[in-house]
TORKEKOL-961676 format. One record per residue (C-alpha): x negated, y, z negated; residue in one letter. Coordinates in pm, whole numbers, plus 50000, padded with zeros to 5 digits. Layout:
BEGIN
XYZA...
//
This chain:
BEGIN
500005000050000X497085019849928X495775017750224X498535022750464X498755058050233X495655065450337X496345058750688X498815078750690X497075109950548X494185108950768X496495106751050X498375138350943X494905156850871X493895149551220X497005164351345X496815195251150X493585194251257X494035196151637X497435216351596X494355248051418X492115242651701X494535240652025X497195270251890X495145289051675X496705282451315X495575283151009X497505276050658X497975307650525X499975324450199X503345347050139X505035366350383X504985402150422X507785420750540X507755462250532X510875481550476X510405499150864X509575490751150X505565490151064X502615471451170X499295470950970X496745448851140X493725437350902X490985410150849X492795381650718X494655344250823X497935344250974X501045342650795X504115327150762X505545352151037X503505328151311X504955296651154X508095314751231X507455320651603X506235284251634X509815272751529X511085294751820X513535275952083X511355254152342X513185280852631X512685311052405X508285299752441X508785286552802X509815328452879X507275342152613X504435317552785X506265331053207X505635368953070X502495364052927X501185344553309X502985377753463X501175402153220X504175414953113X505395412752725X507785388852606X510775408452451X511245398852085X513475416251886X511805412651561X509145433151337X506135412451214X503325422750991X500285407551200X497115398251055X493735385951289X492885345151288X489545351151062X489225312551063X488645307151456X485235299751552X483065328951715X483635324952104X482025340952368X484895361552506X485105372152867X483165398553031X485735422353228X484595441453535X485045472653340X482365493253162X484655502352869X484465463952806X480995457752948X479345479452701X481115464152363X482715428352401X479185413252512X478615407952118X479355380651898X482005386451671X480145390951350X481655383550955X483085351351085X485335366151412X487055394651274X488965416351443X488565453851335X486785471751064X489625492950897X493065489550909X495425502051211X498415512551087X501365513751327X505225519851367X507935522751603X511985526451655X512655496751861X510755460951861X507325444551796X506525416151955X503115391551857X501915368552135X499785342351966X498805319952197X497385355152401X496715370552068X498545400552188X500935426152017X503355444052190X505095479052078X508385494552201X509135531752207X508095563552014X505145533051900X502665555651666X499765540151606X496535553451399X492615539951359X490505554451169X490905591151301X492255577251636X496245584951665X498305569952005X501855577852046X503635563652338X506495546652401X504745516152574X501245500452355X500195462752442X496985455752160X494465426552274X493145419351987X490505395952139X489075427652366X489675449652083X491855472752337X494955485752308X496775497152645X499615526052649X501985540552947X505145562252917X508565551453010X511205563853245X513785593253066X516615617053146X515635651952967X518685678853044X519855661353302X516425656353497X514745624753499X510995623753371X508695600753260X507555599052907X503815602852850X501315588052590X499275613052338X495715610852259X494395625451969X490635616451796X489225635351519X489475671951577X489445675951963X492575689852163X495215662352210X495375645452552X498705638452735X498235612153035X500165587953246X497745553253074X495035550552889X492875522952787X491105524152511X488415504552259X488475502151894X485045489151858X483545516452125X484955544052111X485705546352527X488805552552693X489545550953025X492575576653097X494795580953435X496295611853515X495255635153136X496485667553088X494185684352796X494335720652633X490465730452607X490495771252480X493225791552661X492905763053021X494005734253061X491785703253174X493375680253412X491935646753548X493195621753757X490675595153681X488775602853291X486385583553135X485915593852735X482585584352583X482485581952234X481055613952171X484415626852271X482325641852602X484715637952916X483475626953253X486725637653511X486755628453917X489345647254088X490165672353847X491775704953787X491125733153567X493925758853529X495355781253267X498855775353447X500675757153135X502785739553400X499885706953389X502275685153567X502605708353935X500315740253822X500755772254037X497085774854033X493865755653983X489715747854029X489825720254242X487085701354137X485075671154309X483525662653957X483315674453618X481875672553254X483675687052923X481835690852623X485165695552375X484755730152236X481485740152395X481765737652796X482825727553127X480445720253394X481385715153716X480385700054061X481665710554419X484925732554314X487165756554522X490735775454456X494065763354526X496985784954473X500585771854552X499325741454667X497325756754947X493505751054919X491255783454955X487885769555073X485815798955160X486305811054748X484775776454653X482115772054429X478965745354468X478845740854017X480375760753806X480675767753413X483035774453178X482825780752854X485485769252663X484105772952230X486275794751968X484615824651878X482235847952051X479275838852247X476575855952426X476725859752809X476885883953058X479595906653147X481535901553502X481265938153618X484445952653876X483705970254206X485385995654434X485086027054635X485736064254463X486956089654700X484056114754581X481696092654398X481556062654659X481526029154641X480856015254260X479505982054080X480175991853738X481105973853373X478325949253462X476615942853134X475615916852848X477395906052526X475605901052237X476525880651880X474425895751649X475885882851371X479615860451307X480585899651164X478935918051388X478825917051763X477275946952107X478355948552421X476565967752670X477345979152994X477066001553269X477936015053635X476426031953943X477746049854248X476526051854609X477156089154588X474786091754314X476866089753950X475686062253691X477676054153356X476276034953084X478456026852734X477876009852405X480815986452196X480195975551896X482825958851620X482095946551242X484185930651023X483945912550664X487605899650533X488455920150223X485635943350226X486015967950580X486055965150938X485625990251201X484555997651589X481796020051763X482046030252117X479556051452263X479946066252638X477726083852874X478476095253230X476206113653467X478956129453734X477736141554062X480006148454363X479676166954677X476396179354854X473516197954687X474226234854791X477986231954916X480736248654744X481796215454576X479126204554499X479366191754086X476116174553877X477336176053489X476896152953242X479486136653009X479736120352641X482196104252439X481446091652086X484646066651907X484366053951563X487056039251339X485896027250976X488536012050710X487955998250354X489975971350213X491565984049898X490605955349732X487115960849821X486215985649613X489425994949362X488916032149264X487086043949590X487796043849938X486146058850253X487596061050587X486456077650918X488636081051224X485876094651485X486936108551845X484136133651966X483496137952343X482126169252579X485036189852747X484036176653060X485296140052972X488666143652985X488186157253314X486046138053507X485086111253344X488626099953139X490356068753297X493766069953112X496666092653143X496606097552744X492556105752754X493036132753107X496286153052936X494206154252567X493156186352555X492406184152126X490586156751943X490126153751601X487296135551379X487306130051046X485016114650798X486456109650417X485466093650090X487536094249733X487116086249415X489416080249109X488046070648764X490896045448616X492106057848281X491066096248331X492526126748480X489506132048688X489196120349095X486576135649332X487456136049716X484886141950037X485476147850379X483776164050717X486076174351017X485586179251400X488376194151642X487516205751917X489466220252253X488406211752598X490086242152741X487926264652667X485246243252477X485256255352105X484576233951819X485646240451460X483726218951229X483796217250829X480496199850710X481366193350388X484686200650171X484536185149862X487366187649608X486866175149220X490326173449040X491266170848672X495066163948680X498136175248475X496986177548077X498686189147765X495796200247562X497926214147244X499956175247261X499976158946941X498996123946909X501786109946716X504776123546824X507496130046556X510326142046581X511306170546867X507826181147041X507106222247002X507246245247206X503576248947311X503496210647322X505236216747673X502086241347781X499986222348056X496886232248258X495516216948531X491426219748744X490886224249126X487046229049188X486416233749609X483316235649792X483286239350173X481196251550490X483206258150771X481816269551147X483486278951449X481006283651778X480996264952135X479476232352291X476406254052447X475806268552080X476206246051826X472386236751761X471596277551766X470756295651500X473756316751549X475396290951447X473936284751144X474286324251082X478326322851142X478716295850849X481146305250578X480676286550311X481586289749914X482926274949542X486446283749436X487866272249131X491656272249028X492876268648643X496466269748639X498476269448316X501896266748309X504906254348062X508826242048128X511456253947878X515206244947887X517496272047842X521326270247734X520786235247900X521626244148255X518656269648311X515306258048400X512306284948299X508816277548345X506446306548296X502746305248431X499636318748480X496346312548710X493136322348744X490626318449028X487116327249055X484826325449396X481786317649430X479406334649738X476176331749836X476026355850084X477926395750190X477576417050505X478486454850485X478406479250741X477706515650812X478686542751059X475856548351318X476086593151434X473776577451716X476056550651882X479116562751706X479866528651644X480236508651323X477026490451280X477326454651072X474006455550876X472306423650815X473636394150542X472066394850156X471756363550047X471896358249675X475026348249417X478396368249440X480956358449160X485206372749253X487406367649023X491686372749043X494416362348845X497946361548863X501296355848614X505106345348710X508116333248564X511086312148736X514476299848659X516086274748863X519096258648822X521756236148983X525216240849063X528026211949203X531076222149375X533886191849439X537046190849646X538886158749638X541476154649870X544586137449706X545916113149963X544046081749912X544756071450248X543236102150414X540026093550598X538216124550416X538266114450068X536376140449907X533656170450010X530866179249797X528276213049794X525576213749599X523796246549558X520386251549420X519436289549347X515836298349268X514396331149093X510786344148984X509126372848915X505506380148920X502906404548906X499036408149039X496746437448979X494916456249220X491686442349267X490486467849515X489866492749281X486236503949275X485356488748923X485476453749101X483286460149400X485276438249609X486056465649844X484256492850011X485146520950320X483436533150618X483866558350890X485326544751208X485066575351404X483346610751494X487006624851343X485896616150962X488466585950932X487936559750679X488486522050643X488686500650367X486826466650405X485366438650209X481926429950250X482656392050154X485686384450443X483676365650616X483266338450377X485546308350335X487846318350095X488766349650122X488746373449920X491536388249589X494146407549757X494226444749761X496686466949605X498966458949313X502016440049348X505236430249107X507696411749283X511116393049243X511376361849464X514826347249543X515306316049724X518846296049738X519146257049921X522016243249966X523446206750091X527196193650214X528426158950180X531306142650241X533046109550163X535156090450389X537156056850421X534696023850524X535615995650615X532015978250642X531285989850314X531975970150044X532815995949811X535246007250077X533746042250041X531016055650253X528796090650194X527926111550503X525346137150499X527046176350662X524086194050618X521126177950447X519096213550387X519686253350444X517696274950265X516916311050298X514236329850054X512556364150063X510926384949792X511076419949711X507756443049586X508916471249355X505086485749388X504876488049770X504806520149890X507346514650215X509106480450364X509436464350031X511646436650145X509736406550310X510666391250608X513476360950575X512836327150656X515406304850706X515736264350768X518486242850874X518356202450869X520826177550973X521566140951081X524216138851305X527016113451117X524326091550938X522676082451274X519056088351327X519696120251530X518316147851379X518576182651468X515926211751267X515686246951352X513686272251181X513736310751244X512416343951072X514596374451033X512926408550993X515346438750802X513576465250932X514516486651254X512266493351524X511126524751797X511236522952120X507186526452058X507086492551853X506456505451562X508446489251239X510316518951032X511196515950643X515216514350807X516936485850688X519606467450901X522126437850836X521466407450960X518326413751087X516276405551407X515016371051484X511366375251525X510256336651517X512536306951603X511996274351680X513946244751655X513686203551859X515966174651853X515186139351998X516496106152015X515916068552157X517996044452297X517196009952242X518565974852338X517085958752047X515935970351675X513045946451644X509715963251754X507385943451522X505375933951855X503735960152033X504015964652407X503845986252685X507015987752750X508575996152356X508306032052325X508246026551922X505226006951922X502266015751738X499276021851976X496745996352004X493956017251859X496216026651531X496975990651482X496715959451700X498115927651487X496235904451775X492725919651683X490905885351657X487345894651762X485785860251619X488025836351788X490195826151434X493825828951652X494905799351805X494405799252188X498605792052271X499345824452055X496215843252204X497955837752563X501345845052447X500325877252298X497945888052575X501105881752808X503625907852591X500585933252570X501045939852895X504635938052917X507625928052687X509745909452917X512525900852591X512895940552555X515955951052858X515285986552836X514656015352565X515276052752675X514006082352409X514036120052497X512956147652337X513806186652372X512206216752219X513006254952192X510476279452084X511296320452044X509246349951918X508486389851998X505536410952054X506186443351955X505096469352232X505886503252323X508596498852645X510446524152565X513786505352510X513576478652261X510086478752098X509756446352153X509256417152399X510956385252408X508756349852463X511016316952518X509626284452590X511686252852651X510876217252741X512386183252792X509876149252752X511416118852853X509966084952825X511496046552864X511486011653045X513765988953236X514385954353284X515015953653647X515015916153656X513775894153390X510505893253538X510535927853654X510225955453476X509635996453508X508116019753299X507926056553297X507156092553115X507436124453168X508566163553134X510036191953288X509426223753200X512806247453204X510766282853232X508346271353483X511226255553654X509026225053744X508296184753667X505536185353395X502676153653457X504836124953510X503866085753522X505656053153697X504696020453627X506165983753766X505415952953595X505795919053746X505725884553535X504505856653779X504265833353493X500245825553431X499895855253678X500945891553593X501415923653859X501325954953803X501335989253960X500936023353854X501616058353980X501326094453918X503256110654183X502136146254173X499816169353955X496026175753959X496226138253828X498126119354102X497136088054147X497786050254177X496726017154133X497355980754202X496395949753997X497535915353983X495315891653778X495715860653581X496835866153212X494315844053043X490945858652913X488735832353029X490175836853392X490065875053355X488175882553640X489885861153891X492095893554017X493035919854293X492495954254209X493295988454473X493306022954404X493496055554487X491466078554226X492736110654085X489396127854176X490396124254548X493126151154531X490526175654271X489006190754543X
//
């Protein structure tokens, strides 16, 4: 009995035996089922899942074993978590035809046969099927599968587990009604992800071998109809295209090109490449190699430079130059131009930037202009310069301090000849300014610097201020107890407060400012201000608040003057230098108060519910002595003329601040404001009430001098403000009344008259039209953007945006395609007199008036127009006007520009491709506005 047992169990050994080595089998553990439809491959025995699928149906294996012959899957319905046969002997497997294969399957299996180092984790929405006999697993739509930092999503995957391969295609879809085909993603480590029509790739390598990829490399896109990708994630591409046309699958553009390598975020380098646009190949702009770089961030390279012809300069080859990183904050470009006719241009760029400290920009320009022939009429040689700097702090940087500077200095000449923009040729005043402050945190003290610049290229003056410092001590209460208790006293209330000033201050021209005239025309000084002042409450309506303040000068410098019997002229003697101390002081008094007046109507169902006026009246008196009395010394008199007649002047006017009035003075000054408001019935409001603003200001003041000798009354400003029904249209006017009568000679007369004469008015009203409130994106086109130099939200000079925003924005800088059209206008009123002897009125009458206009238009929705301009109602005439037309062609953009008429008129023609890396593939014409100067 024994030994028919034993038979029998060395029978069924032998069987198990030969079942291991013919199907692959080994005796194995538990099953392991996930809760989704998962797959996690790993280096272990099979389970009890492959048991399972031998105890499938003898027709169900006959199909499996037909699809596997066909190299098709077998279609089982059913999610297995697969595990590699450790226990086979190592085999020499098959070498393939195929490099990817050739290079990695030549190797034993090593550790006993297994199949991958880490695990693969996998899922998908429909079925996995596991081929044992073919050691194959098979994945049905949206599959995701991940390696190490490998991803694959497609909605095909077939894994050969004895290759170490895994195989992916799309399938066939229906998206909006169109029919597509699916495609599989790529993704490895960091690089861009890769969309294809297959791909094969290796586990063990690294290789793929890709049909028909579609890649994003910087702001292009890399497609390749046969790729090979080495493990270093280089690409080798035959028969590619390189485009920045985000249409990959029929691109309006593209670099044809024979061959190709890609170094992922470095390069492209090309063989044999030419252009084809619409499908239509332009051979004669081909290429033999070309490169591309594709990395984030700057690099150094040269500049592309533009060429043209110039109606009087010539022909140009200009903006040809070099780029320079100095630094990942810092980076120079320079550049420069010449002209057949003789002109050259050469400029300087720099920009800096460290997060949370400060950033800025330097531009420098220089221009030598020469037109015409030497000794014609028209002949020009003049040289040009234009300096730009913009510095700003973080205010985190440095709490307490800041400094600023906001730099725009250039020769008059500029603007004229060598200025490229409409804005830079009709700026006829630029500012620069240069500031620093400082606070100390828990004091009333602060300490603020700053230089100016403006200057007019009219007629070529330049007012500068080199320095004007200001050190403040703010509001104190010196006689302020500690501990307060109980009601504070009255001299508790007194405050003072300390304004010290020091400035330098110049006026001269472009030719003189490095003369010593210059120098000699400075006005310069010290002032200090100490005001001290209190606030008292009177029969608790009445406001009184007495003061007093007292201001010195200090001057280093006086010129007086003497009558000359030989010239009969006044003769201004030389400046003393030395120390000159003024002093003047002042007191006043005020009471203010407020008065409500309120008229509710008593229908609660009339649409007027109530009106309200609010009136705010406004008295002071004050008093200043005569500081031009001789025991001062701040005012002397000399002869004008042969007749004996005197003049009073002050031998310190010509410093910078001034000097303490003459003659005494007591005054009363009176002032009165006044608002009207109204509430009405709302039914968007919630509280079913709404307020509207009547009048939001009118206020008239004037003061009255009991010591002047004659014309005691001053003149009479008034100012109106309103909004018209709580919209943003706004109406202000502003006007001056004088009391007194005037001759026929001009000549004012102590007569007073009722209401007056207008001597000053002016008053402007604007508004815009808009078809949509959001302009958080500036463009072109949106007449309430911010301009790019104020503030430019897609500054990114060290390549930190991401390339599919970079193009989006660079597209909407030059035109906002989502904005249908904006209109604003604008129209201004200005009147005033010169009194002159006509022998009628006295006087002569000045009005100005002008109408600015400015707006775009959505013609179509890839066509738009944009415009500005003026007229001018006294000059009965068009002021400098501007047209522009903006076309979208997608990845291409068109544009064209006109000034019709003017000294300016001009035009232009560009149409270019909107990505930066492409930038110089483009079509530029135009007709200069120096053609029509002369």
């Amino acid at each position: 009995m024994k030994r028919f047992s034993l038979k029998y169990l060395a029978a069924a050994f032998v069987v198990v035996l030969f079942t291991e080595m013919v199907f692959g089998f080994a005796p194995h553990t538990a099953i392991q089922r996930p809760a989704e439809t998962d797959v996690a491959v790993a280096d272990s025995g099979s389970t009890d899942n492959d048991r399972r699928a031998q105890r499938l149906s003898r027709r169900e294996r006959r199909r499996m074993k037909q699809a596997a012959e066909a190299q098709e899957p077998p279609v089982v319905s059913d999610t297995l978590v697969l595990q590699a046969d450790s226990l086979l002997p190592p085999d020499s497997l098959r070498v393939p035809s195929d490099s990817l294969q050739r290079d990695t399957t030549r190797r034993k299996r090593e550790g006993g046969g297994s199949f991958l180092e880490d695990i693969m984790n996998g899922k998908n929405t429909d079925s996995l099927v596991y081929d044992i006999r073919n050691k194959m697993v098979y994945i049905y739509n949206e599959g995701d599968v991940s390696y190490q930092n490998m991803n694959l999503k497609a909605d095909y995957m077939r894994v050969n587990m004895d290759t170490k391969e895994i195989y992916a295609y799309g399938k066939p879809d229906t998206v909006e009604g169109q029919p597509t085909v699916t495609r599989p993603e790529f993704t490895e480590g960091s690089a861009s992800p890769y969309k294809m029509d297959t791909i094969t790739y290796n586990f063990q390598s690294g290789k793929a071998k890709i049909k028909g990829v579609a890649t994003q490399e910087g702001d292009g896109w890399l497609i390749g109809g046969s790729v090979k990708k080495m493990p270093d994630n280089n690409i080798n591409i035959q028969g590619g295209k390189y485009t920045t046309c985000d249409h990959t699958d029929h691109p309006h553009f593209y670099l044809a090109m024979t061959k190709a390598k890609v170094i992922p975020g470095k390069k492209v380098v090309t063989g044999p490449a030419y252009l084809v646009m619409e499908d239509v190949p332009i051979y004669f702009l081909g290429i033999p190699e070309g490169f591309f770089p594709i990395s984030s961030g700057p690099k150094s390279g040269f500049l592309m430079p533009t060429y043209g012809e110039d109606g009087q300069r010539g022909f140009f080859f200009r903006d040809f130059g070099y780029y320079f990183t100095l630094s990942q904050h810092m980076d120079l470009a320079l550049t420069g131009g010449i002209y057949t006719l003789g002109s050259w241009e050469a400029a300087a760029a720099s920009r800096y930037i460290k997060r949370y400290k400060y950033s800025g920009n330097l531009n420098v320009q220089f221009s030598n202009i020469r037109t015409g022939e030497k000794g014609e009429p028209d002949f020009l040689k003049q040289n040009t310069f234009r300096l730009q700097w913009t510095h700003s702090q973080d205010p985190k940087a440095n709490p307490g301090s800041t400094f600023a500077a906001s730099v725009n200095f250039a020769t008059s000449g500029y603007s004229r000849y060598a200025a490229t923009t409409l804005n830079d040729i009709l700026q006829t005043q630029t500012n620069s300014t240069i500031s620093y402050s400082k606070n100390w945190a828990g004091t009333p003290f602060s300490l603020s610097m700053n230089m100016a610049v403006s200057q007019n290229s009219q007629n070529s003056t330049i007012s500068m201020t080199l320095p004007n410092i200001v050190f403040n001590v703010s509001r104190i209460y010196p006689f302020k107890r500690r501990e307060v208790q109980g009601k504070p006293r009255w001299y508790e209330k007194i405050s003072m407060q300390y304004t010290g000033k020091l400035t330098n201050t110049v006026s001269t021209t472009e030719s003189e400012i490095f003369t010593k005239e210059t120098l000699k025309n400075m006005r310069n000084g010290i002032e200090h201000a100490i005001p001290v002042s209190a606030s008292f409450n009177l029969f608790n309506y009445i406001n009184v608040s007495p003061s007093f303040n007292y201001t010195e000068k200090w001057y280093f410098k006086k010129q007086e003057r003497e009558w000359s019997p030989v010239t009969n002229q006044v003769r201004y003697l030389d400046p003393e230098y030395g120390f000159y101390r003024l002093y003047n002081y002042t007191t006043a008094v005020s009471a203010s108060t407020t008065v409500y007046g309120m008229y509710q109507f008593k229908k609660k169902t009339s649409k007027i519910q109530a009106i309200r006026h609010t009136l705010t009246p406004s008295f002071g008196f004050s008093y200043a002595p005569d500081f031009s009395q001789q025991k001062y010394g701040y005012y002397k008199t000399v002869q004008t003329d042969s007749t004996g007649r005197f003049q009073v002047y002050s031998p310190f006017a010509d410093n910078a601040y001034g000097v303490p009035s003459s003659g005494r003075s007591m005054s009363m000054n009176f002032s009165l404001s006044q608002t009207l408001e109204m509430k009405v019935l709302s039914k968007r409001d919630t509280s079913g009430i709404k307020k509207i603003k009547l009048i939001d200001n009118l206020s008239v003041s004037a003061s009255y001098n009991f010591l002047a000798d004659s014309m005691k009354l001053s003149t009479i400003p008034i100012q109106f403000r309103t909004t018209v029904f709580g919209t943003n249209f706004g109406i202000q006017l502003n006007a001056t009344l004088d009391p007194y009568r005037v001759t026929p000679e001009g000549r004012r007369i102590d007569k007073l008259f009722f209401p007056g004469r207008i001597v000053s008015t002016g008053w402007s009203f604007g508004y815009t039209f808009k078809s949509r409130q959001d302009n958080s994106t500036p463009a072109i086109n949106d007449i309430n953007s911010v301009p790019p130099e104020y503030a430019n939200p897609f500054y990114d000079p060290y390549g930190i945006l991401d390339p599919v925003l970079r193009r989006q924005y660079m597209a909407q800088s030059y035109y906002d395609f989502s904005l249908p059209w904006n209109l604003g206008f604008n129209y201004t009123v200005s009147y005033s007199i010169n009194y002159v002897n006509n022998g009628t009125t006295g006087y002569r009458k000045n009005i100005t008036q002008n109408i600015g206009f400015n707006g775009s238009v959505n013609l179509t929705p890839k066509m738009g127009i944009t415009f500005q301009g003026g007229y001018d109602i006294k000059e009965n005439k068009l002021t400098t006007s501007s047209v522009s037309i903006s076309r979208d062609l997608h990845c291409w953009q068109m544009s064209f520009s006109w000034i019709p008429f003017g000294a300016h008129r001009s035009w232009s023609f560009n149409i270019g491709v909107k990505a930066a890396s492409l930038a110089d593939l483009k079509y530029d014409k135009s007709q200069s506005m120096y053609d029509n100067m002369y």
